[in-house]
C-alpha positions in Angstrom: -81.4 57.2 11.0 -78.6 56.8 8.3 -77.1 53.3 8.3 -73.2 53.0 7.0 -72.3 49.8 5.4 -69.0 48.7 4.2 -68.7 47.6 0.7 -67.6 43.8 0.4 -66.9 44.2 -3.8 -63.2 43.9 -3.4 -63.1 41.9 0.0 -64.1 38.3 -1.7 -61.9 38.4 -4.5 -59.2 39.6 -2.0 -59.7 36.3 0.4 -59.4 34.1 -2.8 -56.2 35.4 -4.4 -54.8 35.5 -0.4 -55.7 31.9 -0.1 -54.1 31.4 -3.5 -50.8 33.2 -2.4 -50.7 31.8 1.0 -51.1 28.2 0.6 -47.4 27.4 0.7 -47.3 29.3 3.9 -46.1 26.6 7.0 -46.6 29.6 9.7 -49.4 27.5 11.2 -52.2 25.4 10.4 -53.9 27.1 7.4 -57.8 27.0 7.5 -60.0 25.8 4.3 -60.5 29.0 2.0 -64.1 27.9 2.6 -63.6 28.6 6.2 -62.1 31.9 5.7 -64.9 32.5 2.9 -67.7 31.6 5.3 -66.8 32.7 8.6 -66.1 36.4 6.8 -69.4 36.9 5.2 -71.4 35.8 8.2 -69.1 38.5 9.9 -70.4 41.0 7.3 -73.9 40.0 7.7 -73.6 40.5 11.4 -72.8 44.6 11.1 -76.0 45.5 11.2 -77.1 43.4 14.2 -74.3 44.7 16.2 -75.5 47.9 15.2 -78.5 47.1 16.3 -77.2 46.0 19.8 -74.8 49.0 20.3 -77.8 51.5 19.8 -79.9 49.3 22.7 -76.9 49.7 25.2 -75.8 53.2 24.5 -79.7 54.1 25.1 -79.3 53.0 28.5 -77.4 55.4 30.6 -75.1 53.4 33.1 -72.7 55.7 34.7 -70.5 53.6 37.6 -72.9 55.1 40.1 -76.5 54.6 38.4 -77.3 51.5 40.0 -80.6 51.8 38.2 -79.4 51.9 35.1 -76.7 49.3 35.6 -79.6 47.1 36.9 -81.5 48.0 33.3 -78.1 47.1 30.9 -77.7 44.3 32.7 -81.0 42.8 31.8 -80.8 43.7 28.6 -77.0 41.8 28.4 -78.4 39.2 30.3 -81.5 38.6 28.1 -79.7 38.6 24.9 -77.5 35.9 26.2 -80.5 33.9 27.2 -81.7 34.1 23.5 -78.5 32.7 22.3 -78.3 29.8 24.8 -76.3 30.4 27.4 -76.4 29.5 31.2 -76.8 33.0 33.0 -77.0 35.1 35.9 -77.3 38.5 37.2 -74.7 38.4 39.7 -75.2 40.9 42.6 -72.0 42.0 44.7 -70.7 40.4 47.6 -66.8 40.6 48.1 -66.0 44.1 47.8 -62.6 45.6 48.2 -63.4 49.0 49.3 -61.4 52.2 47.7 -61.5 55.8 48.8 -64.4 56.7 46.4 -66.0 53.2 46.1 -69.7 54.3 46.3 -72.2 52.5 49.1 -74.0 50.4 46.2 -71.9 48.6 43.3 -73.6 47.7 40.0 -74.0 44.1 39.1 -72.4 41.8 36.5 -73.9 39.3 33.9 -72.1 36.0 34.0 -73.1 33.5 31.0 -71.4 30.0 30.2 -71.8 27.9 26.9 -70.8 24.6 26.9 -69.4 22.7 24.2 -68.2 19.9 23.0 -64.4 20.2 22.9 -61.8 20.9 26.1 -60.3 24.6 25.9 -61.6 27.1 28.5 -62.3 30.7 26.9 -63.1 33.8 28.3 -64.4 36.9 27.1 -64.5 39.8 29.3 -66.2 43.5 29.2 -67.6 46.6 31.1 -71.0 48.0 31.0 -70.3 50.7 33.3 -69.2 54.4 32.0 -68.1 57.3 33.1 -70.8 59.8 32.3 -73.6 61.0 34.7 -77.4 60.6 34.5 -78.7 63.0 31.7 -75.8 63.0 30.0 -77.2 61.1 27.1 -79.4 63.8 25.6 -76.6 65.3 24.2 -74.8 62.8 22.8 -77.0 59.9 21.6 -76.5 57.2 19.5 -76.0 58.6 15.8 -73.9 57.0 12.8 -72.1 59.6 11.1 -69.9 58.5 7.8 -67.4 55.9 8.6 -68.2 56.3 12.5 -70.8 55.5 14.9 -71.2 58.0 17.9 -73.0 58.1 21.1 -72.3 58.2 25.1 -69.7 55.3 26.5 -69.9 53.6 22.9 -66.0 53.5 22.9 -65.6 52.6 26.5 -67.0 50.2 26.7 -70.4 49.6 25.2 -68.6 48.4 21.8 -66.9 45.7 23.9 -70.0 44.3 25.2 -71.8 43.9 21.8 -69.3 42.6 20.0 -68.9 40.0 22.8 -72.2 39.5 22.3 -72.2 39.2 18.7 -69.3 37.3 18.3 -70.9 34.3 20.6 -74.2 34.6 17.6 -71.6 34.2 14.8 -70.2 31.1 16.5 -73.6 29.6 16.4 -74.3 30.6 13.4 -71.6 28.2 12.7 -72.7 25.6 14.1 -69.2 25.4 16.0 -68.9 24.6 19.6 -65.8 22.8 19.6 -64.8 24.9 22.8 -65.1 23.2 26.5 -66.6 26.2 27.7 -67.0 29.5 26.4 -67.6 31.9 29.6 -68.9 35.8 29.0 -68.5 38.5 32.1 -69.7 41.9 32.1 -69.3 43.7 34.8 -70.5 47.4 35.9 -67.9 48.9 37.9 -64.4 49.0 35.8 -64.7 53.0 35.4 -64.2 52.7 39.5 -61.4 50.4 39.7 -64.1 47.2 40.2 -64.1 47.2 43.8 -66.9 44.9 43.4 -66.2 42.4 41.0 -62.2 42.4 40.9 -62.7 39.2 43.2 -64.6 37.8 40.6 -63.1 38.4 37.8 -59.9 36.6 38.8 -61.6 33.9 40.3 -63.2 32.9 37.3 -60.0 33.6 34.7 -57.9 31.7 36.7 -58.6 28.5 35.4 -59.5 29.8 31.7 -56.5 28.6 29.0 -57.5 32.6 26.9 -59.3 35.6 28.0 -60.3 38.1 25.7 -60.6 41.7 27.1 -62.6 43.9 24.9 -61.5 47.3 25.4 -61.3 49.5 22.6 -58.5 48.8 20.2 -57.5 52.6 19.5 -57.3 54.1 16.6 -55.9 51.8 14.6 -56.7 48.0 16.9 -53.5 47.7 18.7 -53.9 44.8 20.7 -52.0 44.9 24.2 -50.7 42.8 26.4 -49.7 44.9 29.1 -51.0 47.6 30.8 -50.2 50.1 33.7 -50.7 49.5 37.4 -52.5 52.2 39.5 -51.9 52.4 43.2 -53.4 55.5 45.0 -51.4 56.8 48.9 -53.0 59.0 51.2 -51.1 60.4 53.8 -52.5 62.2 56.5 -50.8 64.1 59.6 -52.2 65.0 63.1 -51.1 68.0 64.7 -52.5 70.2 67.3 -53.4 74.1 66.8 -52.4 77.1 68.2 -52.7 80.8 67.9 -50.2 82.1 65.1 -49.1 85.0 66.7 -49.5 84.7 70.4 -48.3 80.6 70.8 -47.3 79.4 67.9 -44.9 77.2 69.8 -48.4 75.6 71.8 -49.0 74.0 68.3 -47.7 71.3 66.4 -47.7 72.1 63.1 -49.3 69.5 60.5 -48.2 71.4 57.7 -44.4 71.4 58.4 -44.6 67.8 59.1 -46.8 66.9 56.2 -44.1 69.2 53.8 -40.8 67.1 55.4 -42.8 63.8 54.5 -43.6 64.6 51.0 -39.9 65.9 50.7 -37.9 62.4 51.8 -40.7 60.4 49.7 -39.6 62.9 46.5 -37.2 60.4 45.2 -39.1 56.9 45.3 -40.0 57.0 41.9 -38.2 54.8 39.7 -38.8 55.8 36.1 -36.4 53.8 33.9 -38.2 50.6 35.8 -42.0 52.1 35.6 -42.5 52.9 38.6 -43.9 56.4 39.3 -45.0 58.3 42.3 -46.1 61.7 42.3 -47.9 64.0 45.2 -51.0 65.3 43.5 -53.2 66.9 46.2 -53.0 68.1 49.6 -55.7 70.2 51.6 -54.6 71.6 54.9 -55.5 74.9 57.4 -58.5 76.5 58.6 -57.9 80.1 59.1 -54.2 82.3 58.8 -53.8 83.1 61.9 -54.4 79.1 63.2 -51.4 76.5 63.5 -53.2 73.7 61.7 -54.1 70.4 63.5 -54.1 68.4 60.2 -52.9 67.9 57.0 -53.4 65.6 54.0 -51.8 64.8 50.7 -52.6 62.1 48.0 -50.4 60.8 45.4 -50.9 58.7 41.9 -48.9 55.7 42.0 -48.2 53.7 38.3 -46.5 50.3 38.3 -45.2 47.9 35.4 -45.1 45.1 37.9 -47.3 43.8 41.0 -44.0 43.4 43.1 -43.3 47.1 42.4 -46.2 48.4 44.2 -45.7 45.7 47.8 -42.2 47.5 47.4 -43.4 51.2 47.2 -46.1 50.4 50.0 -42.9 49.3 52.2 -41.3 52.2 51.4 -43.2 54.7 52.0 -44.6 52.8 55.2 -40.6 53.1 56.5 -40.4 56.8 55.2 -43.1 57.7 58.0 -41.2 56.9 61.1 -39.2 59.4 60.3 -40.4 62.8 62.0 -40.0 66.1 61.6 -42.0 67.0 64.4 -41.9 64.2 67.1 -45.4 65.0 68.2 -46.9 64.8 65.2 -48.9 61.5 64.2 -48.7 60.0 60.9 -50.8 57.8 59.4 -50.2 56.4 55.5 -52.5 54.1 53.7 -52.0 52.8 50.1 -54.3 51.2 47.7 -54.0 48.8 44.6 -56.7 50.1 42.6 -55.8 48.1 39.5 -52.7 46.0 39.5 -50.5 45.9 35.5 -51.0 43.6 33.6 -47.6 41.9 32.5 -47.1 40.1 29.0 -46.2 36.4 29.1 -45.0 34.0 26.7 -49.0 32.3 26.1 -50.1 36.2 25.4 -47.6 36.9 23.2 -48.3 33.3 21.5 -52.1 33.8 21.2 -51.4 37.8 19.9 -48.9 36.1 17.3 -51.6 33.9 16.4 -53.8 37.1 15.9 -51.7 38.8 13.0 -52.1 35.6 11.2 -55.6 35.7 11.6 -55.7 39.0 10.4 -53.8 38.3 7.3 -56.2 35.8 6.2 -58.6 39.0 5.4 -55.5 40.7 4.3 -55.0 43.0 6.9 -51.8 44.2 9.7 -52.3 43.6 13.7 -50.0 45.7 15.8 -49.4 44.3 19.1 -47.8 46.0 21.8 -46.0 44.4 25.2 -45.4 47.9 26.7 -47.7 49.1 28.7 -49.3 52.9 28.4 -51.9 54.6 29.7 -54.4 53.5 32.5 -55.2 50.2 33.8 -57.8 47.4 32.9 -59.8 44.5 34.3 -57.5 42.3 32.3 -55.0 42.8 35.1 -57.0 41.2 37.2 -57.6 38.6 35.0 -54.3 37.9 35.0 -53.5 37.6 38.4 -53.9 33.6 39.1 -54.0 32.1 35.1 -51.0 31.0 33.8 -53.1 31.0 30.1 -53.2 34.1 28.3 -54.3 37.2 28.6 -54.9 39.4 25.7 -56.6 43.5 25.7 -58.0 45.5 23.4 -59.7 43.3 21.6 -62.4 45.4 20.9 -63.2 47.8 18.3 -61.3 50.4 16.8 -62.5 53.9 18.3 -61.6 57.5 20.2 -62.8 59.5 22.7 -63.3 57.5 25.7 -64.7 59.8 28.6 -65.3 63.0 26.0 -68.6 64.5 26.5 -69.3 64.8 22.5 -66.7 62.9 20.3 -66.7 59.5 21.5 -67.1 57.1 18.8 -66.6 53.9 17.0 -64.9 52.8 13.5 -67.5 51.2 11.8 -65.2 49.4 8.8 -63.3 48.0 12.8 -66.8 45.5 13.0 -66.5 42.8 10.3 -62.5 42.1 11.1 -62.9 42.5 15.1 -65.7 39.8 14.3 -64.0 37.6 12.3 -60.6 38.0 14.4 -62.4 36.6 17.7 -64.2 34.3 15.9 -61.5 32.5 14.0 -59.2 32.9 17.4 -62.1 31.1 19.1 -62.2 28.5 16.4 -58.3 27.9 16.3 -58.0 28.2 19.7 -60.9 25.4 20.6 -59.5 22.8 18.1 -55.9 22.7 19.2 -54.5 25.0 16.0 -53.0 27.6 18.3 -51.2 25.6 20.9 
């Protein structure tokens, strides 16, 4: 197997003239060029064994569903963690918030703390769980490619977990454990909306003073600080059938009443705040000739804030009691499946903190406060810490749920490394405030 490595020529005599040019700088607290120096070759040095790692984990096929094979990565997560001397467990579901496709069995989660010596509370959060289905991996295994490292779920998320991983055996490689605690969750159902571990997740963030989410960065390692809600309504209608043509009036038709609902709920989107709701799907009828007895629709529902979504549930829960057919029954339910995740003020200080960090190798952060896209489990993080909460921390990448193209930067691996490492450091000594 070809190995791609970065060449460091022109990185070290890069970090001294920065260090030169930067010394007058008062933007915060500047770290000994030593520091920089040491804590970026280790980072270099640590490539390969992330390598390493990420080939392990994308070798282990853990789609949402495969318990087995969530049962296998999580050993594997759990046994490296062990080797690097943290307290850990294999955490089996037991407060599970039940969605519409929420399978029987729920994968588990590895849970790992390292104490140390100093008072901040840090955590660093990934999935191990992908999309994919069982036999998928033939046909797109690990490979490294150029510049880029390929194989099934290595963007989302399997990249997240090993540089997690790798990032706590460049800290003790340091010899630094100036944190309070350092905590470490992987979890295997975020590609389902954690039903199973969303409990968890915010229970254990809500104390933390940072938690690191390690989704992919993007293309170019945007960190973000906000991200979309998604909310899910199902709306179903009970009629009663008839014959068509001989008594249609002996029916009630579920289709007329299910169109007059989705028609006064057309105009509860509210766009220029976030909020979106859109009918999707609807199934209804068994045969022409039948008035049909039932009908069903779902809608996507995105959301910028929590609030937004108690508001659109209220909504749409007053829109029903309005009938088109008084005979009819109608029934709506609506489900969080991942709330957003709104920017604060200690976020946007911690990802302010980043670019600096960055600059220290010589290199741009772009951070962004508006949300896009889907949702993450750093929105649940979110929900009961007043610290901050900061995504895509992970490496640089594309392709997330492509059957053939998913992939990983590798030149993204030495300064993801070295940005949660020094973040870490600064954060744990009382640099970043």
């Amino acid at each position: 197997m070809s190995r791609s490595h970065p060449a460091p020529s022109l990185v070290a005599p890069l970090i001294a003239s920065l260090w030169l040019a930067c010394a007058a700088m008062p933007a915060h607290a500047e770290p000994s060029a030593n520091v920089v120096a040491d804590v970026h070759a280790l980072a270099q040095k640590e490539q390969q064994p992330l390598l390493d790692t990420l080939r392990d984990l994308v070798s282990i096929e853990s789609g949402s569903k495969d318990v087995e094979g969530l049962n296998q990565i999580a050993e594997r997560v759990a046994g490296q963690l062990k080797q690097l001397g943290g307290t850990v467990e294999i955490l089996q579901p037991t407060d599970v918030y039940r969605l519409d496709d929420t399978p029987e069995k729920i994968g588990p989660a590895v849970h790992a703390v390292f104490k140390g010596t100093g008072s901040k509370k840090i955590m660093l959060i990934a999935h191990m769980d992908t999309v994919y289905l069982k036999g998928m991996l033939k046909d797109q295994p690990f490979r490294i490619d150029g510049d880029k490292a390929y194989g099934l779920g290595i963007a989302d998320d399997k990249q997240g977990v090993a540089l997690i991983l790798h990032t706590v055996a460049l800290l003790q490689k340091l010899s630094f454990r100036d944190y309070g605690t350092l905590t470490v969750l992987t979890n295997g159902d975020e590609e389902i909306s954690s039903p199973g571990w969303r409990s968890t997740i915010t229970r254990f963030a809500a104390d933390q003073d940072v938690v690191f989410s390690f989704e992919g960065g993007g293309t170019d390692g945007t960190l973000r600080l906000a991200t979309s809600g998604i909310g899910s309504a199902y709306l179903t209608v009970q009629g009663k059938s008839s014959h068509a043509g001989s008594r249609p009036e002996g029916g009630v038709n579920a289709l007329y009443e299910l169109s007059h609902q989705l028609l006064q709920m057309k105009d509860l989107s509210k766009p220029e705040q976030g909020l979106k709701l859109n009918w999707t799907v609807s199934k209804t009828g068994t045969n022409r000739n039948v008035i049909p007895a039932e009908a069903t629709a779902q809608a996507d529902a995105r959301a910028l804030k929590v609030a937004d979504f108690d508001e659109l549930e209220k909504a749409l829960q007053d829109k029903i009691k309005n009938h088109l057919l008084p005979d009819s029954k109608v029934a709506l339910k609506f489900e969080v499946r991942r709330p957003p995740l709104e920017a604060n003020d200690a976020s946007r200080r911690v990802a302010a903190y980043g670019k600096t960090i960055y600059g220290e190798i010589g290199l741009p952060l772009k951070v962004d406060e508006k949300a896009t896209g889907g949702g993450t489990d750093a929105a649940f993080a979110a929900l009961k810490t007043s610290g901050a909460v900061v995504e895509g921390m992970g490496l640089s990448g594309f392709g997330a749920h492509s059957n053939d193209a998913e992939y990983v930067k590798l030149d993204s691996i030495v300064p993801r490394l070295y940005l949660t490492t020094r973040m870490i450091m600064d954060l744990s000594t009382g640099k970043l405030k």
